[in-house]
VEXVO-300276 format. One record per residue: x, y, z of N, C-alpha, C, O, CB in turn. Coordinates in pm, whole numbers, plus 50000, padded with zeros to 5 digits. Each point is the difference from the previous one (the first is absolute). Last residue first. Glycine has a CB too. Layout:
<atoms>
XYZXYZXYZXYZXYZ;...
</atoms>
This chain:
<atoms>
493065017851177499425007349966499565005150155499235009550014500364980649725;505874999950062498474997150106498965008749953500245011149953500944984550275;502525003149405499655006150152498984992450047499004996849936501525026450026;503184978449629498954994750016499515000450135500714992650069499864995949749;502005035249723500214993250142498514998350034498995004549948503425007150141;500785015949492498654995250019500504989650114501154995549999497525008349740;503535046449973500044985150077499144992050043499125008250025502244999650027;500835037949653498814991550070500614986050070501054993650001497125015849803;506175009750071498575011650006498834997450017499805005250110501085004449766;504914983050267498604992549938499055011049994499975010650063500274965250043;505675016949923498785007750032498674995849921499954997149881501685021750169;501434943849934500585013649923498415006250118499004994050039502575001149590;499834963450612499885001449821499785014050047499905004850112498874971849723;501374978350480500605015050001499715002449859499874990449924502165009450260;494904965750133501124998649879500035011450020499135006350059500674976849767;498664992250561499945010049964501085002349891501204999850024497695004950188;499214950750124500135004249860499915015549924499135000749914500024976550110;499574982650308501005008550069500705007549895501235000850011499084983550182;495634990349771501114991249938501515005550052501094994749976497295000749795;497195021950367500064993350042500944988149948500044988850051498045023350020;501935034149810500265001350144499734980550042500784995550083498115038349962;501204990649500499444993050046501074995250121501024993249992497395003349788;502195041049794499934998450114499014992250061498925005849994502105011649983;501364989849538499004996250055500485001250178501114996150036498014988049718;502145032149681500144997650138498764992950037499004997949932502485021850113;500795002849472498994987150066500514999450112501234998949999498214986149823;502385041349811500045004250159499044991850090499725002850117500815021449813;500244956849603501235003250072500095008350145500824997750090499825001449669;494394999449952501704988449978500745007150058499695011650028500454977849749;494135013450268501595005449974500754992549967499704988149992500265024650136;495054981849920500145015850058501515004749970500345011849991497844984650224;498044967549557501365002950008500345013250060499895010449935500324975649878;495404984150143500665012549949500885000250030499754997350118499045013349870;496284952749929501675005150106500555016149931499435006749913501874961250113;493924990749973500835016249933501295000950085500224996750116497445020349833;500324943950085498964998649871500845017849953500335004449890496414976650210;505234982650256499455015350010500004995449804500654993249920500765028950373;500504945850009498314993649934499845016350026499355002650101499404965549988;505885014649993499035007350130498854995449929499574989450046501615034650061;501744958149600499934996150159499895001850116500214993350102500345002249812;498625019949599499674984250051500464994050140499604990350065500625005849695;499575051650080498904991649928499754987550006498944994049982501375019049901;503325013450323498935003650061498614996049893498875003050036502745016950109;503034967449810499685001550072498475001650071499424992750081502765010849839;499215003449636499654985150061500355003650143498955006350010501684975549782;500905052150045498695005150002499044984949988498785000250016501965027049860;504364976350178498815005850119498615004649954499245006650071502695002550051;501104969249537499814988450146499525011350110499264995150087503064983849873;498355046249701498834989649969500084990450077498954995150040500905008749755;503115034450211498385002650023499624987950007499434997050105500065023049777;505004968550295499195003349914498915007949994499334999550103501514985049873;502825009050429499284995449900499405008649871499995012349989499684973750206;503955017050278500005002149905498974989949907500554989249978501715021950100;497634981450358500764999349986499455008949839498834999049964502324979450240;496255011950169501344998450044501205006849941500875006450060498164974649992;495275032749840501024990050006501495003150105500325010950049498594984449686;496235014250362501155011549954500644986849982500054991350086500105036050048;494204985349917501334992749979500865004450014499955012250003499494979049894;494295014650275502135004049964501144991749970500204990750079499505023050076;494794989049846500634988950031501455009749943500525001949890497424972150086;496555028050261501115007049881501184991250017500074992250095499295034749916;495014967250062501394994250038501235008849875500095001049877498584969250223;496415031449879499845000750169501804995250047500414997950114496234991649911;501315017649520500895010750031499784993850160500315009150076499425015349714;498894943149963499085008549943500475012050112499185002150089498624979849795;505524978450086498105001550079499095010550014499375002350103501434985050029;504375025149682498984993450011499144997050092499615008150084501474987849794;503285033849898498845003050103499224986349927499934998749878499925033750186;505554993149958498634991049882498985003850128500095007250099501124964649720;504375049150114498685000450062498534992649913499555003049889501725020850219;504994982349923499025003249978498585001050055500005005450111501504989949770;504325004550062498894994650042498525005349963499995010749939501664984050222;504174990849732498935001949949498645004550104499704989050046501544994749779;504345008649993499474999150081498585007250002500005011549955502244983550118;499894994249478500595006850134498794997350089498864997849959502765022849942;500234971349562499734992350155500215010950097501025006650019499934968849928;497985020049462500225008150091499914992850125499024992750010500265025149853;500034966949722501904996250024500055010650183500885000250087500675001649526;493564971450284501175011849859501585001850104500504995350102496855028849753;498234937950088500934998950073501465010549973501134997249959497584978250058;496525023149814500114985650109501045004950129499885001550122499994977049649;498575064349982500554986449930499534992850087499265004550088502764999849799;494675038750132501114991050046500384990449987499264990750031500465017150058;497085019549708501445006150010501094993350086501225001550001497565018949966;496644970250075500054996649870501815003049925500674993849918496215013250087;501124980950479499575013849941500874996949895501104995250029498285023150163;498234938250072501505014049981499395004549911499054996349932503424996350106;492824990950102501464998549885501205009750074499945011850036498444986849691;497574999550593500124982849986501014999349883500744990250006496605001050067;501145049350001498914997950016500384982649937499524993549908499055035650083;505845000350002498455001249990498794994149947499764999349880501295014650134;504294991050214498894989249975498885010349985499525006750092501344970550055;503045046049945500474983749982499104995249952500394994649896500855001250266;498985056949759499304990350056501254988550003501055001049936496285007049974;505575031150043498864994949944499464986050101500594992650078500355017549657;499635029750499500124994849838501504992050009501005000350072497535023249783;497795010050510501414995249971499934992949871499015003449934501664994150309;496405033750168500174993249841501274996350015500805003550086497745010149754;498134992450599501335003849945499694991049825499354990249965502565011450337;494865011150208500054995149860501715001949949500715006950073496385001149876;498334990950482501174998349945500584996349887499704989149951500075009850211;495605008149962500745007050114501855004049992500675009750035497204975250100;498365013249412500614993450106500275004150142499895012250017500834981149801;496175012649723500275009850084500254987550150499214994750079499085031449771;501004960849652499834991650173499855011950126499504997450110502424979849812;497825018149489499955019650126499814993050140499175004250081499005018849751;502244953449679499084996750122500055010550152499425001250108501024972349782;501965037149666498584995949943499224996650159499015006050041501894981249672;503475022050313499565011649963498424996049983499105005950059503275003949829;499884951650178500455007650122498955013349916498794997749999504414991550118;498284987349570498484994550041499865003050131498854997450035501004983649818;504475034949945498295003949891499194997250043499015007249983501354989949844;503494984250360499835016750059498735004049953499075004950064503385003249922;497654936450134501125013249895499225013349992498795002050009502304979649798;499304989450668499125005349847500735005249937500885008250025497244996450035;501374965450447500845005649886499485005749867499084993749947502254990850148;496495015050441499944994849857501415006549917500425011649997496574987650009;500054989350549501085007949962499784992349807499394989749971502635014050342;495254996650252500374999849841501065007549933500415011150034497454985649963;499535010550426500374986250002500674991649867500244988049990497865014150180;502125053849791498764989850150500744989549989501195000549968495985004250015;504755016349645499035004650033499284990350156499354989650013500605020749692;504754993049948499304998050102498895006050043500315011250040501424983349990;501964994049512498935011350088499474992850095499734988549965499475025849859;504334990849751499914990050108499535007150090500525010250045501134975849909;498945021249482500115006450161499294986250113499204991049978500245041249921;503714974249532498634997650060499795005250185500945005350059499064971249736;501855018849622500824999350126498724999850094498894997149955503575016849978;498494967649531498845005750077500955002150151500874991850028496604993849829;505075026049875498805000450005499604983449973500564993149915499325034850012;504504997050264499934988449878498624997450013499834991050082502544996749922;499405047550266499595002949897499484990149863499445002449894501965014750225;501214976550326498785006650021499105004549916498845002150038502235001950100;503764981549806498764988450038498765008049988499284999349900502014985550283;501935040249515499874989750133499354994049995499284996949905501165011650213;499005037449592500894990050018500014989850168499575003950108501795014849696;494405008549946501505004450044500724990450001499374989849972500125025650153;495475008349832499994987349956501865003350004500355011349966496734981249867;497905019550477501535005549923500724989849922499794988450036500675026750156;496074987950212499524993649829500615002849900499564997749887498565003450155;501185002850530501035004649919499474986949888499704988150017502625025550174;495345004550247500264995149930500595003149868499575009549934499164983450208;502275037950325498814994649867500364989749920501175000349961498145020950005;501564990850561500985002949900498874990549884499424989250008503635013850149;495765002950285501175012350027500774997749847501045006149976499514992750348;494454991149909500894997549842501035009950062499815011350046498304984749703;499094981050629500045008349947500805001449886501004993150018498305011750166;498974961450109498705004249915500835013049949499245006449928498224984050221;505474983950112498945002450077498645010349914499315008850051502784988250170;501924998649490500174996650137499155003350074499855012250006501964988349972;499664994749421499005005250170500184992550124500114987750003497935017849866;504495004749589500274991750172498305005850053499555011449994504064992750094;498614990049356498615003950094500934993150171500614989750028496395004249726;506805015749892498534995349982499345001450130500525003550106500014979949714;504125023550249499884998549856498695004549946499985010649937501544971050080;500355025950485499324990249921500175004149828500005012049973498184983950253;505695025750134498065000049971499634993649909500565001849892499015017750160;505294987250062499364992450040498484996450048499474991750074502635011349928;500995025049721500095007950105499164989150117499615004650107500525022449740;501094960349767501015001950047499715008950130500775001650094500354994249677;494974974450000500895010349947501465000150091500204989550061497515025449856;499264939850092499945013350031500745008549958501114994949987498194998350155;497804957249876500865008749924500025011950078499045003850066500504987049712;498354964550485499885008049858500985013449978500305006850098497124985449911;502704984050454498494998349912499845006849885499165009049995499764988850193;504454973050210500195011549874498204997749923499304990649963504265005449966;496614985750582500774996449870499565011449914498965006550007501104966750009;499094997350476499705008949931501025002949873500964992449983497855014650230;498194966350292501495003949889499655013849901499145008850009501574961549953;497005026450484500034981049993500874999249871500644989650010496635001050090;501675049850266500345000449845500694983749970501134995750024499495035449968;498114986750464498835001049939500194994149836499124994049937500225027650243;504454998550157499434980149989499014998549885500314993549900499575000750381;501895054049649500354991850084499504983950016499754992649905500505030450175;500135022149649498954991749972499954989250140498944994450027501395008949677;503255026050200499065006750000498784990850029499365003650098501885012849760;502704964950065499905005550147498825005349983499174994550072503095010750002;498134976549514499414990550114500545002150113499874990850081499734992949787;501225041849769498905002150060499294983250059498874995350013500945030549815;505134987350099499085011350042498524995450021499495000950112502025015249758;500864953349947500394999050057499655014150101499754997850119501534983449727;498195006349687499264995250096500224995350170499414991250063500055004749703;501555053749900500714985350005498694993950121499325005950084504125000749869;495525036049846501324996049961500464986550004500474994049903499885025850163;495725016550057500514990150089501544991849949500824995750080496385001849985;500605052849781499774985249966500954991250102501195002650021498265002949709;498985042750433500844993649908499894988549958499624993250095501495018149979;496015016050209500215005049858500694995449904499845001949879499875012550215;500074974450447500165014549892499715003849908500185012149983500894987550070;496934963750070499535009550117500685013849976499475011149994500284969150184;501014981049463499705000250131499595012949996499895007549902501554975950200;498234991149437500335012150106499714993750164499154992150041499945029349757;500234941749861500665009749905500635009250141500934995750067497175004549662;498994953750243500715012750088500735004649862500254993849896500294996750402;494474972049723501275005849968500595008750038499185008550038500354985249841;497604964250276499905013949963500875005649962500994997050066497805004350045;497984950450064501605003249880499425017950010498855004450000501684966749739;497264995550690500285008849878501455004049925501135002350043496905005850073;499564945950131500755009250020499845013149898499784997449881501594983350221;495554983249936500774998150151500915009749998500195004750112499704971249922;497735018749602499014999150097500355000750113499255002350095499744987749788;503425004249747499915015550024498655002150067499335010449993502134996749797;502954956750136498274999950023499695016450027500625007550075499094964950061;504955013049663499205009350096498554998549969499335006249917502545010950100;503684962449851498644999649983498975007050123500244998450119500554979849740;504845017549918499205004750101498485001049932499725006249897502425007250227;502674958049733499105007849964499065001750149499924991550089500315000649628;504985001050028499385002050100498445004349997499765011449958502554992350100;501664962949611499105013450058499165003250127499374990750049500535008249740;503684969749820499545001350133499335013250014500385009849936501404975450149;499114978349533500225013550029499534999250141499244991350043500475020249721;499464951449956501134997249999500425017750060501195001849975498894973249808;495855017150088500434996949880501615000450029500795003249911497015006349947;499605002750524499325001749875500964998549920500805009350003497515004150054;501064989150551500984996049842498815001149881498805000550026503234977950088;498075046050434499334993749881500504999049865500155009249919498274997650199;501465007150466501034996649864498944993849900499024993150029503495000150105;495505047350246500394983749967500654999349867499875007449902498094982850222;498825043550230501044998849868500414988550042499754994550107501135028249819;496084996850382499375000049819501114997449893499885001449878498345018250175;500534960950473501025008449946499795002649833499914991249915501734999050285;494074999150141501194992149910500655008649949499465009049936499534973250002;497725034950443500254998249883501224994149916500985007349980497615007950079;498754973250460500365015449916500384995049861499904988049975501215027450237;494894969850067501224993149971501025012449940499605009049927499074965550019;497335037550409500354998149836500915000350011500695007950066498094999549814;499014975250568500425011449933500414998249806500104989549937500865016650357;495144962549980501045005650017501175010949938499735002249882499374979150196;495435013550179501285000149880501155000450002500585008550068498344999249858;498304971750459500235009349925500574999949886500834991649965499035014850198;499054959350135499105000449881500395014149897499765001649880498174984950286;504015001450302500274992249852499804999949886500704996949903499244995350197;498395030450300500585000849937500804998449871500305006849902498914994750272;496614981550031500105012149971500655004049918499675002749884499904998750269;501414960150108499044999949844499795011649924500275000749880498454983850213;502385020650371501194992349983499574999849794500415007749914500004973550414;495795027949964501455012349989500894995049907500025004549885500125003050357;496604958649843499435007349907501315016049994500485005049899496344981750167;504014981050249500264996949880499535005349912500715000349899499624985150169;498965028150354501664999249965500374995949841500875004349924499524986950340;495135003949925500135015450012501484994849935500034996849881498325018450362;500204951449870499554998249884499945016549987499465003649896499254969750101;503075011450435501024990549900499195002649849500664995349907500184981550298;496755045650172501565002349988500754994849842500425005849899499554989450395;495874981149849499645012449908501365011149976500285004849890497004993050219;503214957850164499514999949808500015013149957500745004349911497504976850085;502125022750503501324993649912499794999949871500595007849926500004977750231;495405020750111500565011549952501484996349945500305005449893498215009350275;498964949049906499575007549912500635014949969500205005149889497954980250173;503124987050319500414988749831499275010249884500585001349892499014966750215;499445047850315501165003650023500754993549879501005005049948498674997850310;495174989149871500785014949882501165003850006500235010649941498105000350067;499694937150040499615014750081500705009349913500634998749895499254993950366;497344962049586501345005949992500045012250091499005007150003501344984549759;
</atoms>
């Protein structure tokens, strides 16, 4: 053979090993499935948002940069800008619109767990806190929260539980005369998944707290509100209006 057929091969097996090279590279990460979606239950409609918390982080807003509570979800998803994948009312608040019960934000307590015994939701014991720590997150009633000291990154209380530890919360009928628009917060696959709701439409405690025992599969849930229930999800094109807000919880690139 002479070397003008040979140096051609070796060309043509250089090109391909390049060419192979490439190909072979990785390819980029798939980006992330829109986290909200329609979802029926017992003839009700609802919206629910799910968050691998391996892929994204849950954190909670209360204050901006001034000082002032962010107010509506509609402020702080300018503030927050693309980055903020949805978001929604996160538990009770006074009038002056500061948390009710325990908040921490970024490891810090800006407001103490509350064990007070009062009128409302928040108070229909057992009530409980919704916490994020790292890749993880847990619903708890408040007592066993105190007992297991998670020292969270992120936290808010609210009441009463929906589901504890796989039973509705004992105080709640099937089906009581009370309806209003609803949402809340569960957690399964051993906290690596939080799972948000907001009904459509005016419901029940107890068809929302089936909700999230039989047809999310959350072993704990909590109830963050009724009636100022919002939700902002940019990928359903979706920013609800409601009364000035006070915590709030959303879901960010990690």
């Amino acid at each position: 053979m002479s070397r003008f057929p040979v140096l051609a091969f070796l060309r043509v097996a250089a090109l391909g090993l390049a060419l192979g090279g490439t190909a072979a590279a990785a390819p980029a990460a798939a980006p992330a499935p829109a986290p909200c979606r329609a979802v029926q239950a017992e003839g009700e409609a609802y919206t629910v948002c799910t968050v691998d918390l391996r892929r994204e982080r849950v954190r909670v807003f209360w204050l901006g940069a001034d000082g002032l509570p962010y107010s509506s979800l509609s402020t702080l998803a300018e503030k927050q800008g693309s980055g903020l994948r949805f978001a929604m009312n996160a538990g009770m608040y006074d009038k002056g619109q500061a948390p009710v019960g325990l908040y921490i934000e970024d490891g810090r307590e800006l407001k103490g767990v509350s064990t007070a015994n009062g009128p409302g939701n928040f108070h229909l014991k057992p009530n409980g806190i919704f916490w994020v720590k790292g890749e993880r997150a847990g619903v708890m009633e408040t007592g066993r929260y105190l007992r297991a000291a998670p020292k969270p990154d992120f936290a808010t209380q609210s009441g009463p539980m929906l589901v504890v530890d796989g039973h509705i919360h004992p105080k709640i009928s099937a089906d009581g005369p009370s309806q209003k628009i609803r949402n809340g917060v569960g957690v399964r696959d051993d906290g690596r998944t939080a799972v948000f709701a907001i009904s459509e439409r005016p419901v029940s405690f107890g068809a929302f707290a089936r909700l999230f025992k039989d047809t999310l599969g959350c072993r704990n849930a909590l109830f963050l509100d009724g009636s100022v229930s919002s939700l902002y999800a940019p990928s359903m094109s979706r920013s609800d209006l409601s009364r000035p807000l006070g915590p709030m919880v959303g879901a960010v690139a990690r």
